[in-house]
C-alpha positions in Angstrom: 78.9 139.6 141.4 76.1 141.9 140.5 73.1 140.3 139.6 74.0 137.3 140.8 72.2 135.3 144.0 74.1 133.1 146.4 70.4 131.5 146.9 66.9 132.1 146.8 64.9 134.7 149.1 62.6 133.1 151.6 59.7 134.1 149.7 61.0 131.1 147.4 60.8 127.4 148.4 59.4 123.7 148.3 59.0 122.8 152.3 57.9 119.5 152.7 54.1 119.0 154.0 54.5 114.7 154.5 51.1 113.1 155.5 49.0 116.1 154.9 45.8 115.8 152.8 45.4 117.5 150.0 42.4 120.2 149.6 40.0 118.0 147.4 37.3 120.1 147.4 39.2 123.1 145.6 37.8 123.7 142.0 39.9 124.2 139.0 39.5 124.5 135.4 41.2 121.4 132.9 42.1 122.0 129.3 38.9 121.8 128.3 37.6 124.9 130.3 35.2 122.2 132.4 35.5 123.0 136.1 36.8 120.4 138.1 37.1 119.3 141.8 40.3 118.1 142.5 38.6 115.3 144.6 37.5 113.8 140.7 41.5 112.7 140.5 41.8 111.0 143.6 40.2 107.5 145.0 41.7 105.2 143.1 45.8 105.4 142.0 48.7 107.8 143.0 48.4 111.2 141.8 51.8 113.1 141.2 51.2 117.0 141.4 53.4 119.4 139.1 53.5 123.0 140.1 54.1 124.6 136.9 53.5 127.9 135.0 52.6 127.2 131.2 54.6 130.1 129.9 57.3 129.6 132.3 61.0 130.6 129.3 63.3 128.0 131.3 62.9 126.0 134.1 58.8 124.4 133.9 59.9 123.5 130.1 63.5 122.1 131.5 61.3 119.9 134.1 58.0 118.9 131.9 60.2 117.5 129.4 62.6 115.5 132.1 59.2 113.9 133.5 58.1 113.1 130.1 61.7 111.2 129.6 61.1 109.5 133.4 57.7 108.5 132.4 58.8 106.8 129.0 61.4 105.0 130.5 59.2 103.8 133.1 57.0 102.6 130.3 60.1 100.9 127.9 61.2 99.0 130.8 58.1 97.4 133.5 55.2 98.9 131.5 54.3 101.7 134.1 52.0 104.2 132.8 50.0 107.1 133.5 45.8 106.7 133.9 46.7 102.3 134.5 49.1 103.3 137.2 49.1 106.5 138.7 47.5 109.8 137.7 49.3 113.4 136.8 48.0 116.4 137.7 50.4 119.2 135.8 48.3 123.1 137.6 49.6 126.2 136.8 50.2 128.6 139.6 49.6 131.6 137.4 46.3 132.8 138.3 45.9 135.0 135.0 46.9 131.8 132.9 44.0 130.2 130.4 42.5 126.4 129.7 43.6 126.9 125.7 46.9 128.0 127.2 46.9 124.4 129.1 45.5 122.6 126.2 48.2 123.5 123.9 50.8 122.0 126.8 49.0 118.9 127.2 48.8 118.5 124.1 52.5 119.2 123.4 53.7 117.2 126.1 51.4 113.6 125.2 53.0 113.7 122.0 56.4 113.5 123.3 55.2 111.1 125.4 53.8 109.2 122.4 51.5 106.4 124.7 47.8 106.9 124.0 46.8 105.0 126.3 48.2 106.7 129.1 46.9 110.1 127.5 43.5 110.4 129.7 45.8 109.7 132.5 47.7 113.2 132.5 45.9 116.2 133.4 46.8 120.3 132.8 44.7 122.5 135.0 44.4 126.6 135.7 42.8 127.9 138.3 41.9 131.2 140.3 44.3 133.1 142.7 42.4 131.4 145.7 42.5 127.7 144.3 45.9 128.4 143.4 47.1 130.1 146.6 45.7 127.0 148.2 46.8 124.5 147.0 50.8 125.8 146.4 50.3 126.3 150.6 49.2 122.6 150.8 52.1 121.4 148.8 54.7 123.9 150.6 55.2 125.4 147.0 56.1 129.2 147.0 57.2 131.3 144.3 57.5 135.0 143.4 56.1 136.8 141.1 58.5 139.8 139.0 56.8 142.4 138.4 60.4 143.7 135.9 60.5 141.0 134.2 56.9 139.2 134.7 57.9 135.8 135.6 58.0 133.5 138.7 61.1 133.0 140.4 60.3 129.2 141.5 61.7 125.7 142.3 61.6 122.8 140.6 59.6 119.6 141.7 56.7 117.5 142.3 54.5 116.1 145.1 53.4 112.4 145.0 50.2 111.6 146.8 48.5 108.6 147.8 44.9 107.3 146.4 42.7 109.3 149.1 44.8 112.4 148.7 47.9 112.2 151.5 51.3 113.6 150.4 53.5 110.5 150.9 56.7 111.7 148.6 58.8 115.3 147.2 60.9 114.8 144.2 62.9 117.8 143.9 64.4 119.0 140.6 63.7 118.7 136.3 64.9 115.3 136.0 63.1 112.4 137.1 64.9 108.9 137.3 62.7 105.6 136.3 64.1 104.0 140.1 62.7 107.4 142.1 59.3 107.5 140.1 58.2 103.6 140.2 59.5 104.0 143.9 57.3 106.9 144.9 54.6 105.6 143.0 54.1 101.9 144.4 54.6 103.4 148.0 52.0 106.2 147.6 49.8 103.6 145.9 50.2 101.3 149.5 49.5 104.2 151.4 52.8 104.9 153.0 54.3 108.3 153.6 58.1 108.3 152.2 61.2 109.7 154.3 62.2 113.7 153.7 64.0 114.2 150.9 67.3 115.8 149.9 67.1 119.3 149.4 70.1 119.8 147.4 68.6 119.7 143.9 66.0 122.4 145.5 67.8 125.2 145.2 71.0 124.7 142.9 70.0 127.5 140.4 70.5 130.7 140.8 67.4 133.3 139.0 68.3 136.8 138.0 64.7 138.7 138.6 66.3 141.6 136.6 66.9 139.5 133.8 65.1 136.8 134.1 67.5 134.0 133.4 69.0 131.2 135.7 72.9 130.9 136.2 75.2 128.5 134.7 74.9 126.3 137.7 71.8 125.0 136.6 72.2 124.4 133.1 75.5 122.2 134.0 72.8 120.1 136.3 70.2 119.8 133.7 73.0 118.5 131.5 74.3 116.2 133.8 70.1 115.0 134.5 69.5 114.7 130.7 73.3 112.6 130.6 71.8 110.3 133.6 68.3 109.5 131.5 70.2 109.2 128.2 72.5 106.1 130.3 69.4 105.0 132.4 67.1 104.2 128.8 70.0 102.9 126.9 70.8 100.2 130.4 66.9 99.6 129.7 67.2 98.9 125.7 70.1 96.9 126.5 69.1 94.9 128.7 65.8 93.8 126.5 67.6 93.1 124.0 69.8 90.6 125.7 66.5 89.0 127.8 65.3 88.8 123.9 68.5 87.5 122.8 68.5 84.9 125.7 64.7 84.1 124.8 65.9 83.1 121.6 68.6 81.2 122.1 66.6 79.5 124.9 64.2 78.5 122.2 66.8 77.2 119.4 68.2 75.0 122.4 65.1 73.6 122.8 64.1 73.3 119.8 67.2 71.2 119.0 67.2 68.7 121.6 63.5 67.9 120.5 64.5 67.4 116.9 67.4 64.7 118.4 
């Protein structure tokens, strides 16, 4: 049909760079407008990387919300947060693209996240076209720009490293399941460099540069990602509430046999 992709051009991808080191020395700019090496994120925990472009109509949204549902389930069920645990480093790959512009995001995005103390632990950078271009080329990220309808053609996805900066794990698409994030996290924290993933969820949408809208392909997978978080949190609340449940009847048991 007119219009309509049966994939991606070449110019668009996410290729799969395992074990090699990240550029530390490349300088960004955070929220606050302070330039930054990336170097001052690494040393100490994981550090998942989120290519992103902050004004991004669809897709960045689609996938910044589905790690901020990942992230609070991994906090509501084993206590895994960002700064304690890991670190997040959310860059946009819009050159042209401002700090306040990446302030306002962070600060959208730690609300719905609602866990203070995981807020110094989630980081939204710019940068300039150099920094940029170099670090999407260490990652295997590329996108096009679209000159008709100025946005970025992209994929979806982000690129867990260990502590001194190795990529050890992709996670490919907007939704981001509790399992695959503790996972990628405790093996980038041991060092290890994970397996090649599937590339299936890379390039199931289908981007209309004239109009600047994905196909119904992808909505019918975000709706089917946002289903599968919905199921994974409410397995989580249920499951507390029976360990609680348990606990207490444990207790009453107990407390019944002293009193005979």
């Amino acid at each position: 049909m007119p219009g309509e992709a049966s994939g991606p051009p070449p110019e668009i991808g996410f290729d799969q760079n395992l074990g090699d080191a990240i550029p530390q020395e490349l300088k960004f700019r955070d929220e606050n407008g302070d330039e930054v090496a990336l170097s001052s994120y690494f040393g100490n925990k994981p550090v998942i990387l989120m290519p992103v472009y902050y004004k991004c109509p669809m897709l960045c949204g689609l996938e910044l919300n589905g790690m901020v549902r990942g992230l609070r389930a991994l906090n509501m069920t084993i206590g895994m947060i960002a700064e304690k645990d890991f670190e997040i480093v959310t860059f946009s790959i819009d050159p042209k693209e401002t700090p306040e512009l990446a302030a306002r995001k962070r600060k959208q995005y730690l609300a719905q996240y609602g866990c203070p103390a995981a807020n110094d632990g989630w980081h939204f950078l710019t940068g300039d076209e150099q920094s940029v271009a170099a670090l999407c080329k260490t990652i295997g990220f590329r996108a096009k720009y679209d000159e008709v309808s100025g946005q970025y053609a992209h994929a979806a996805g982000v690129v867990v490293c260990t502590p001194d900066g190795v990529i050890s794990r992709y996670l490919y698409g907007v939704e981001f399941a509790p399992k695959d994030l503790r996972l990628a996290v405790v093996e980038s924290g041991m060092g290890k460099v994970g397996g090649l993933a599937e590339h299936v969820l890379l390039f199931c949408y289908k981007y209309d540069p004239t109009t600047g809208k994905y196909g119904a392909d992808v909505m019918n997978l975000l709706r089917a990602g946002g289903a599968l978080t919905v199921l994974v949190m409410a397995g989580g609340i249920i499951w507390m509430i029976r360990r609680d449940r348990k606990s207490a009847s444990l207790s009453e048991s107990l407390e019944g046999v002293h009193h005979g």
